[in-house]
C-alpha positions in Angstrom: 175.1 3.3 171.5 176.9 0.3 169.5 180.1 0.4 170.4 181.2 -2.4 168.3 180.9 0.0 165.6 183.9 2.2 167.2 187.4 1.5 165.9 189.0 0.7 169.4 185.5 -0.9 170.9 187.6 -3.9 172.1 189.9 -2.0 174.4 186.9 -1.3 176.6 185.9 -4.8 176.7 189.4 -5.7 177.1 188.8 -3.3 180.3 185.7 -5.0 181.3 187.7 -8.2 181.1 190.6 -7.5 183.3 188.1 -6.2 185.6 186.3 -9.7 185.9 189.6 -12.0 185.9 191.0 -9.5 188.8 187.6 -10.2 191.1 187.2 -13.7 189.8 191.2 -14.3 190.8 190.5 -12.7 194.5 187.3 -15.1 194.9 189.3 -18.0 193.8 192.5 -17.0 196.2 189.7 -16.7 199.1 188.3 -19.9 198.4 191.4 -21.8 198.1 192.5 -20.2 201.2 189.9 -21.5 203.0 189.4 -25.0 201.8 193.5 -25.0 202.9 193.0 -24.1 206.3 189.9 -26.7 206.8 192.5 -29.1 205.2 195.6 -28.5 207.0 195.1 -26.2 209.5 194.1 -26.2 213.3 190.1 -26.0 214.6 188.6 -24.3 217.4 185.3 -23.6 218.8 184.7 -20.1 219.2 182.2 -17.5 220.3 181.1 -14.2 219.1 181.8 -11.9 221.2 181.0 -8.6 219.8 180.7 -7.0 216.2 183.5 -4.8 214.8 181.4 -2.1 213.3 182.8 0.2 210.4 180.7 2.1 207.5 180.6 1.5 203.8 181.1 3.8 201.4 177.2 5.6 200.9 177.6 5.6 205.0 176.0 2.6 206.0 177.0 0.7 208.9 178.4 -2.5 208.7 179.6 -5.8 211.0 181.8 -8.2 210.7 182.0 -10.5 213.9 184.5 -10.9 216.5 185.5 -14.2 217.5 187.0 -15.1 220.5 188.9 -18.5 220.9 191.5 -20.2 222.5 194.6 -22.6 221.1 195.2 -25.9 222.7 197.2 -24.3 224.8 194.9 -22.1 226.4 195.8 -19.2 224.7 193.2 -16.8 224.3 192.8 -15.3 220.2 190.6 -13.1 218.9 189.7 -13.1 214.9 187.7 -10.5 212.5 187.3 -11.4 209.2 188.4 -8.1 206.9 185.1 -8.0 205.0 182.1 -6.7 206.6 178.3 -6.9 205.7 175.5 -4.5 206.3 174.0 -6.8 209.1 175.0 -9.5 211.3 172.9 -12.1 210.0 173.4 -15.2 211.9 176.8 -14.1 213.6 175.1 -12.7 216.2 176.7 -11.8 219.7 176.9 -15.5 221.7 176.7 -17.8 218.9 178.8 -20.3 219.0 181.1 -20.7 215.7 183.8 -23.0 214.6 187.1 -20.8 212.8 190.0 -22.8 211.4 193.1 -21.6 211.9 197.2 -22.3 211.4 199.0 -23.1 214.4 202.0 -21.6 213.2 200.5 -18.3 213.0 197.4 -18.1 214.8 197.4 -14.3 214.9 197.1 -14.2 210.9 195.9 -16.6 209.1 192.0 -17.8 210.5 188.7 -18.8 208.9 185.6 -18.5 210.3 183.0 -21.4 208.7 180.6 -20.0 206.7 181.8 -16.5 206.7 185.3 -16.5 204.7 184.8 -18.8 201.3 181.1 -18.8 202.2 178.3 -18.2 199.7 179.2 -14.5 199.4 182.3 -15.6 198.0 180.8 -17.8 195.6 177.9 -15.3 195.0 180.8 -12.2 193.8 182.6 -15.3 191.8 179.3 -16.6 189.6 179.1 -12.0 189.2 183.0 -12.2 187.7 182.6 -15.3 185.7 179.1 -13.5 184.1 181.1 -10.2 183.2 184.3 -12.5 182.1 181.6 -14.3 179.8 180.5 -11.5 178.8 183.6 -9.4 177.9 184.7 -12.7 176.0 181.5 -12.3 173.9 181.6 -8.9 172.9 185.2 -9.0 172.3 184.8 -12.1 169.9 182.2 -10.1 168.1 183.9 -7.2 167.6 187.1 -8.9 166.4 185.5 -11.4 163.9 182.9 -8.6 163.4 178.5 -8.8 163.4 
Protein backbone atom coordinates (compact mmCIF):
# COMPACT_ATOMS: atom_id res chain seq x y z
CA UNK A 1 0.00 0.00 0.00
CA UNK A 2 1.25 3.62 -1.08
CA UNK A 3 0.58 5.63 1.51
CA UNK A 4 1.88 8.79 -0.08
CA UNK A 5 -1.23 8.61 -1.97
CA UNK A 6 -3.42 9.13 1.43
CA UNK A 7 -4.34 12.73 2.23
CA UNK A 8 -2.73 12.75 5.82
CA UNK A 9 0.31 10.18 4.76
CA UNK A 10 2.76 12.72 6.36
CA UNK A 11 1.30 12.55 9.86
CA UNK A 12 2.45 8.91 10.03
CA UNK A 13 5.82 9.77 8.93
CA UNK A 14 5.73 12.65 11.16
CA UNK A 15 5.18 9.69 13.78
CA UNK A 16 7.93 7.65 12.46
CA UNK A 17 10.00 10.81 12.92
CA UNK A 18 9.46 11.69 16.39
CA UNK A 19 9.95 8.11 17.13
CA UNK A 20 13.65 8.28 15.77
CA UNK A 21 14.70 11.89 17.21
CA UNK A 22 13.24 10.55 20.75
CA UNK A 23 15.77 7.23 20.51
CA UNK A 24 18.37 9.12 18.70
CA UNK A 25 18.11 11.99 21.67
CA UNK A 26 18.49 9.08 24.47
CA UNK A 27 21.66 7.57 22.60
CA UNK A 28 23.08 10.96 22.32
CA UNK A 29 22.27 11.85 26.27
CA UNK A 30 24.00 8.36 27.05
CA UNK A 31 26.92 9.03 25.11
CA UNK A 32 27.47 12.45 26.37
CA UNK A 33 26.99 11.20 29.71
CA UNK A 34 29.65 9.01 29.44
CA UNK A 35 32.38 10.79 27.55
CA UNK A 36 31.55 13.39 30.85
CA UNK A 37 32.31 11.17 33.44
CA UNK A 38 35.64 9.73 31.61
CA UNK A 39 36.35 13.57 31.40
CA UNK A 40 35.63 14.82 34.71
CA UNK A 41 34.74 12.28 36.80
CA UNK A 42 36.61 9.84 39.26
CA UNK A 43 38.11 6.08 38.12
CA UNK A 44 38.27 2.93 39.80
CA UNK A 45 39.13 -0.54 39.21
CA UNK A 46 36.47 -2.81 39.77
CA UNK A 47 35.40 -6.47 39.66
CA UNK A 48 32.40 -8.27 38.58
CA UNK A 49 31.01 -9.74 41.17
CA UNK A 50 27.85 -11.31 40.06
CA UNK A 51 25.07 -10.71 37.33
CA UNK A 52 21.79 -8.93 38.12
CA UNK A 53 19.47 -11.09 36.22
CA UNK A 54 15.89 -9.92 35.06
CA UNK A 55 13.74 -11.15 31.92
CA UNK A 56 12.79 -9.26 28.81
CA UNK A 57 9.71 -8.89 27.47
CA UNK A 58 9.06 -12.46 25.22
CA UNK A 59 10.62 -14.05 28.73
CA UNK A 60 14.12 -14.28 28.07
CA UNK A 61 16.58 -13.90 30.68
CA UNK A 62 18.89 -11.30 30.77
CA UNK A 63 22.28 -9.77 32.69
CA UNK A 64 23.65 -6.87 33.30
CA UNK A 65 26.87 -7.02 35.64
CA UNK A 66 27.45 -6.05 39.09
CA UNK A 67 30.39 -4.24 39.86
CA UNK A 68 31.97 -3.98 43.01
CA UNK A 69 34.51 -1.04 43.78
CA UNK A 70 35.83 0.93 46.27
CA UNK A 71 36.42 5.09 46.46
CA UNK A 72 39.78 6.39 47.50
CA UNK A 73 38.62 6.25 50.69
CA UNK A 74 37.98 2.76 51.01
CA UNK A 75 34.52 2.79 50.69
CA UNK A 76 33.07 -0.14 49.28
CA UNK A 77 30.25 0.65 46.03
CA UNK A 78 28.51 -1.40 44.05
CA UNK A 79 27.18 -0.38 40.36
CA UNK A 80 24.55 -2.02 37.71
CA UNK A 81 24.16 -0.47 34.68
CA UNK A 82 20.04 -0.15 34.04
CA UNK A 83 20.20 -1.94 30.67
CA UNK A 84 20.56 -5.55 30.44
CA UNK A 85 21.57 -7.89 27.47
CA UNK A 86 20.56 -11.41 26.83
CA UNK A 87 24.12 -12.73 27.87
CA UNK A 88 27.06 -11.70 29.73
CA UNK A 89 29.37 -11.47 26.98
CA UNK A 90 32.69 -10.51 28.28
CA UNK A 91 31.37 -9.14 31.78
CA UNK A 92 31.70 -12.31 33.17
CA UNK A 93 31.88 -13.02 36.98
CA UNK A 94 35.76 -12.00 38.07
CA UNK A 95 36.77 -9.92 35.36
CA UNK A 96 38.25 -7.11 36.17
CA UNK A 97 36.62 -3.75 34.74
CA UNK A 98 37.35 -0.09 35.01
CA UNK A 99 33.83 2.21 35.88
CA UNK A 100 34.06 5.91 36.04
CA UNK A 101 32.34 7.52 38.41
CA UNK A 102 31.48 11.24 40.28
CA UNK A 103 32.85 11.61 43.54
CA UNK A 104 30.15 13.75 44.52
CA UNK A 105 27.71 11.17 44.11
CA UNK A 106 29.19 7.92 43.74
CA UNK A 107 25.87 6.06 44.56
CA UNK A 108 24.34 7.57 41.19
CA UNK A 109 26.03 8.53 38.63
CA UNK A 110 28.85 5.54 37.33
CA UNK A 111 30.02 4.19 33.94
CA UNK A 112 31.25 1.04 33.39
CA UNK A 113 33.90 1.15 30.14
CA UNK A 114 32.67 -0.48 27.39
CA UNK A 115 29.19 -1.19 28.73
CA UNK A 116 27.40 2.41 29.08
CA UNK A 117 28.11 4.60 25.64
CA UNK A 118 29.57 1.34 24.25
CA UNK A 119 28.91 0.01 20.79
CA UNK A 120 25.35 -0.86 21.64
CA UNK A 121 24.78 2.66 22.12
CA UNK A 122 26.24 3.55 18.98
CA UNK A 123 24.64 0.50 17.24
CA UNK A 124 20.65 1.77 18.48
CA UNK A 125 21.94 5.43 17.34
CA UNK A 126 23.19 4.51 13.56
CA UNK A 127 19.13 2.43 13.85
CA UNK A 128 17.56 6.10 14.85
CA UNK A 129 19.57 8.15 12.48
CA UNK A 130 18.38 5.40 9.50
CA UNK A 131 14.61 5.69 10.51
CA UNK A 132 15.16 9.74 11.09
CA UNK A 133 16.62 9.52 7.35
CA UNK A 134 14.15 7.83 6.32
CA UNK A 135 10.99 9.63 7.84
CA UNK A 136 12.81 12.78 6.34
CA UNK A 137 12.56 11.20 2.88
CA UNK A 138 9.14 10.07 2.73
CA UNK A 139 8.00 13.10 4.26
CA UNK A 140 9.82 15.30 1.62
CA UNK A 141 8.12 13.20 -0.99
CA UNK A 142 4.93 13.39 0.10
CA UNK A 143 4.96 17.14 0.65
CA UNK A 144 6.64 18.17 -2.72
CA UNK A 145 4.77 15.13 -4.05
CA UNK A 146 6.21 11.84 -6.68
Amino acid sequence: MDLTNTPYAWIGYLLVLLVGVVLAAGQVREILRTRNLRRTGARADGEVVRHSIGESSNGNTTYAPVVAWRTPDGRKREYCPSWRNSGKGRFRVGRRVVIYYDPADPDDRAALRGYNGGPVTWFVLLFAAVIIGIALLELATVVLGR
